[in-house]
SETOR-328198 format. One record per residue (C-alpha): residue in three letters; x, z, y. Coordinates in steps of 0.1 Angstrom, whole numbers, padded with zeros to 4 digits, always signed. Layout:
ALAXZY;...
***
This chain:
UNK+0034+0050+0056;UNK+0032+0079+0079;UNK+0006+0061+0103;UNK-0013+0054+0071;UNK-0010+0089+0064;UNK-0026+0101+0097;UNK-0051+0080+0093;UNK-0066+0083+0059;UNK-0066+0121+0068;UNK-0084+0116+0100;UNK-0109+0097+0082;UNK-0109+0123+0054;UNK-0116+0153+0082;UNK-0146+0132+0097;UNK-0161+0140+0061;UNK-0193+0109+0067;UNK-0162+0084+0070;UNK-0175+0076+0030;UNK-0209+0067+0039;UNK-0203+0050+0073;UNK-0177+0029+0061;UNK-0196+0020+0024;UNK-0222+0005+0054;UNK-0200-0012+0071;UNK-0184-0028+0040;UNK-0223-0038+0026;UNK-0228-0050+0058;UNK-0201-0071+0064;UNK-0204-0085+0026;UNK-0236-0094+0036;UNK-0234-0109+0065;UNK-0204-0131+0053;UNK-0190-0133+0085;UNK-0173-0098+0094;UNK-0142-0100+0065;UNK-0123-0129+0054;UNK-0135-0122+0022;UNK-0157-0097+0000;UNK-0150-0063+0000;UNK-0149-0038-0025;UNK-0168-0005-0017;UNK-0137+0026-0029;UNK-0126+0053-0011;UNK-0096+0056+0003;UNK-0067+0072-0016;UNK-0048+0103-0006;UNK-0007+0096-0009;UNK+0008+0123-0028;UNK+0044+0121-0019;UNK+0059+0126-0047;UNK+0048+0098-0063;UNK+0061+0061-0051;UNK+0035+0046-0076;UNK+0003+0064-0061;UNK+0018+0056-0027;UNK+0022+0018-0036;UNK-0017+0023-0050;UNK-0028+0041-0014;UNK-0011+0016+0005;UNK-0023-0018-0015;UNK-0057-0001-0012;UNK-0060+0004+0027;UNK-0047-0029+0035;UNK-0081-0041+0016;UNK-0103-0021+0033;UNK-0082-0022+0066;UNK-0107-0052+0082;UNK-0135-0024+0076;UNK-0117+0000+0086;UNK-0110-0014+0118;UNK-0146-0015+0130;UNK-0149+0022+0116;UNK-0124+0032+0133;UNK-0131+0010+0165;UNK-0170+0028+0167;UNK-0179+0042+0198;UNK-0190+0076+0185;UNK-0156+0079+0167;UNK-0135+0074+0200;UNK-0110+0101+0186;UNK-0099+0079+0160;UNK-0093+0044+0183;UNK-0050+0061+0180;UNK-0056+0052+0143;UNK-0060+0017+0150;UNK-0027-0004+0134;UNK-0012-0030+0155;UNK-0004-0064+0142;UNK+0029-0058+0138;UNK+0024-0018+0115;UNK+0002-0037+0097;UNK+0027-0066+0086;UNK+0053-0040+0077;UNK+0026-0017+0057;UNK+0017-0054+0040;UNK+0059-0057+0036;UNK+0060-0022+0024;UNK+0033-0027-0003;UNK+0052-0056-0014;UNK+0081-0042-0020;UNK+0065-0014-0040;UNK+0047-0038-0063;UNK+0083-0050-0077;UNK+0095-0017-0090;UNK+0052-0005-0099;UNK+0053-0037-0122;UNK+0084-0029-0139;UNK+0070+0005-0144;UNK+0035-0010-0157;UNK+0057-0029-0181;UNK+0079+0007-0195;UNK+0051+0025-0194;UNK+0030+0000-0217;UNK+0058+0006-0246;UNK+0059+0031-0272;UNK+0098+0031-0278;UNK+0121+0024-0247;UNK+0150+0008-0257;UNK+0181-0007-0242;UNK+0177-0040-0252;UNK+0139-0034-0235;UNK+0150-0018-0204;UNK+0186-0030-0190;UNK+0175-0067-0186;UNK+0142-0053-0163;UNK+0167-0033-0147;UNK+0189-0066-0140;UNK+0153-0082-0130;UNK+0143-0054-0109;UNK+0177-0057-0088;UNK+0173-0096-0086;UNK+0135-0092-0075;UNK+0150-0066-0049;UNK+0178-0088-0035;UNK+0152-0115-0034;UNK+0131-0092-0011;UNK+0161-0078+0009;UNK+0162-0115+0025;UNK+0123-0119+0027;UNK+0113-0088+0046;UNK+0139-0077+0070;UNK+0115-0055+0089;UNK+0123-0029+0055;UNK+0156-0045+0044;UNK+0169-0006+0051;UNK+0149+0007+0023;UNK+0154-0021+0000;UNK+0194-0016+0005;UNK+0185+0020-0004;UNK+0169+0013-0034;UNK+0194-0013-0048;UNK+0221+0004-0040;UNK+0203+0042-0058;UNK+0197+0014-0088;UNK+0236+0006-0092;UNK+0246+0043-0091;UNK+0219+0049-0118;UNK+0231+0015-0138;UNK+0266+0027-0137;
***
């Protein structure tokens, strides 16, 4: 998250990272060869730390525009950003990371839909937020350290 950080705000400080990577994007959508698949032309989100929700939005968002990102990033007359650049292996745990946010942003999605919050509503996705969680712990080991945290922060509050 913290190499997401850095770069999102080195692309912010450039100030035409907006316009230069909207081109890229058009381009690549275009040509139908650069991306895997289409590309939608947003900016990139700020992560406010204090919410896990935004940050889950931030990250889900720069892993779709990473692939144009990479080229932007990768230009010669922006050689002070090539230290931005992800590896293969940042980029799988970002990907793990965003994951492993959508399970407790869903459950949110779902309180946050109701008027009245009751127990009967809430304790069972609770119970299926800790199942989805456990589930996870044995999926993406590269972050099983924060799921533990999680889970185990979920019991205390359960109990």
């Amino acid at each position: 998250i913290v190499l997401t950080r850095q770069c999102v705000n080195a692309l912010r400080a450039l100030g035409q990272q907006h316009t230069e990577l909207k081109y890229i994007i058009a381009q690549g959508n275009e040509d139908g060869t650069t991306f895997q698949k289409p590309i939608c032309p947003v900016h990139l989100m700020r992560i406010v730390d204090m919410r896990w929700s935004l940050t889950y939005l931030m990250i889900k968002r720069f892993l779709k525009l990473y692939p144009a990102l990479q080229i932007l990033l990768s230009c010669p007359h922006n050689n002070s950003l090539t230290t931005h650049i992800l590896t293969d292996a940042e980029l799988e745990v970002l990907s793990n990371i965003c994951h492993f946010l959508w399970v407790p942003y869903r459950v949110r999605e779902i309180l946050v839909g109701k008027q009245y919050l009751t127990a009967c509503l809430v304790l069972p996705l609770y119970k299926h937020l800790l199942t989805k969680l456990k589930v996870l712990w044995d999926k993406l080991p590269s972050i099983e350290h924060g799921i533990e945290a999680s889970v185990e922060a979920l019991k205390r509050y359960m109990h």
